[in-house]
C-alpha positions as CSV (number, residue, x, y, z in Angstrom):
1,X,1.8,17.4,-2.6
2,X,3.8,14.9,-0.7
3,X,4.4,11.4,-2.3
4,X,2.1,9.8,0.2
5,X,-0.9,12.3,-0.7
6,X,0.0,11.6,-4.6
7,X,-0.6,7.9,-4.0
8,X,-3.5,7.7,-1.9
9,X,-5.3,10.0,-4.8
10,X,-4.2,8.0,-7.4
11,X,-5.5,5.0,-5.7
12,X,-8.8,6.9,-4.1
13,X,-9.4,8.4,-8.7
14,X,-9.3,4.6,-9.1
15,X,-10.4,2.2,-7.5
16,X,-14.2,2.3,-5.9
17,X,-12.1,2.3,-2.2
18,X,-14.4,1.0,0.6
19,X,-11.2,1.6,2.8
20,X,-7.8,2.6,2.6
21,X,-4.8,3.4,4.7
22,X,-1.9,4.5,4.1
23,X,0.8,4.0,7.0
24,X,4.7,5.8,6.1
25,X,6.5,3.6,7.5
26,X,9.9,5.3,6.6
27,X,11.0,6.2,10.2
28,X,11.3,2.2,11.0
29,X,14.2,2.3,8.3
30,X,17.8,2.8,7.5
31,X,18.4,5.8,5.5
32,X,17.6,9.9,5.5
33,X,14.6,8.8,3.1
34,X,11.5,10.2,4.2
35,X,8.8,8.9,1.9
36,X,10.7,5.5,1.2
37,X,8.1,2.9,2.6
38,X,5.0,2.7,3.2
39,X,2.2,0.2,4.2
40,X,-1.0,0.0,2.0
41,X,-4.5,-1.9,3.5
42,X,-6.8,-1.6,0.5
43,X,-10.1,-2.5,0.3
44,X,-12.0,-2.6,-3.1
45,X,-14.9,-3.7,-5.3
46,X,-12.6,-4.8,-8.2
47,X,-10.6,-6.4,-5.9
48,X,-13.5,-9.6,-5.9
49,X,-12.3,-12.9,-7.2
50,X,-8.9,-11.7,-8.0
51,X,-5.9,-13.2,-6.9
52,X,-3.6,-11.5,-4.2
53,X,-0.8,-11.5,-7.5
54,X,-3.4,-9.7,-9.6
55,X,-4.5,-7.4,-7.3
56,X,-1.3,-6.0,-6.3
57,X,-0.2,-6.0,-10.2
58,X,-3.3,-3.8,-10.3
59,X,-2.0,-1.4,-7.7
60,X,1.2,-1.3,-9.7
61,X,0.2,-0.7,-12.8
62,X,-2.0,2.6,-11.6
63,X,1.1,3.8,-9.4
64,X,4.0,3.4,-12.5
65,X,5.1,6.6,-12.1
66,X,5.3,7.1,-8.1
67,X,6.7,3.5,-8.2
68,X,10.8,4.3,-8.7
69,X,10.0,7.4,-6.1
70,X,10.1,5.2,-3.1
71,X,11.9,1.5,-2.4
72,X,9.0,-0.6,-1.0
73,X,5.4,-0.6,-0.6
74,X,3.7,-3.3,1.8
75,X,0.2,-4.0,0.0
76,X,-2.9,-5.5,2.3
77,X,-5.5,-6.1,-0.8
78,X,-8.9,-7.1,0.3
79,X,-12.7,-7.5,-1.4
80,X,-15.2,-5.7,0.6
81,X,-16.1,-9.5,2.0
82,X,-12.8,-10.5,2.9
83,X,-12.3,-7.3,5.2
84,X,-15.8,-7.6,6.6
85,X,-14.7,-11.6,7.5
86,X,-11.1,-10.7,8.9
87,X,-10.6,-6.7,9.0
88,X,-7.0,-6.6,10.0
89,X,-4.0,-6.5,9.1
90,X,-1.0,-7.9,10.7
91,X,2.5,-5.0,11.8
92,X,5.3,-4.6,10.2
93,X,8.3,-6.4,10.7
94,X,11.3,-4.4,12.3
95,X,14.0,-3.3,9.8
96,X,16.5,-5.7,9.5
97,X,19.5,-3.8,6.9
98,X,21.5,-0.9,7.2
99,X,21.6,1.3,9.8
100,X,18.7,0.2,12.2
């Protein structure tokens, strides 16, 4: 099972996921690395009246052990009525280190 799979099942076991994507977003980085980032827009239930701090430490605690696998997730975190008032997300800035 690739990284990416492993982390969209954790995610999809645990949360009640009205949407999720998952974008690798490896290829716009320095490095042979090719599950190293990736781009999260989650939309969930428990995600309602939470900060944007505690959802993503909510994220992070269910993916502890995928965590030191790759160097940087990008986490879009929205309640079902956030997404329906504003459902996007904005790109990814280019790489800026190493070899790109």
């Amino acid at each position: 099972m690739s990284l990416q799979s492993a982390i969209e099942s954790k995610i999809e076991s645990t949360f009640h996921v009205n949407y999720l994507n998952m974008e690798n977003e490896s290829h716009m980085h320095s490095g042979p690395a090719t599950e190293s980032h990736f781009k999260m827009t989650l939309v969930a239930e428990e995600f309602e009246g939470l900060s944007k701090v505690k959802r993503h430490q909510a994220v992070y605690k269910v993916l502890s052990e995928e965590m030191p696998k790759f160097h940087a997730l990008a986490l879009h975190t929205f309640s079902p009525k956030e997404w329906l008032e504003s459902p996007q997300v904005s790109d990814s800035p280019l790489c800026r280190g190493g070899g790109k």
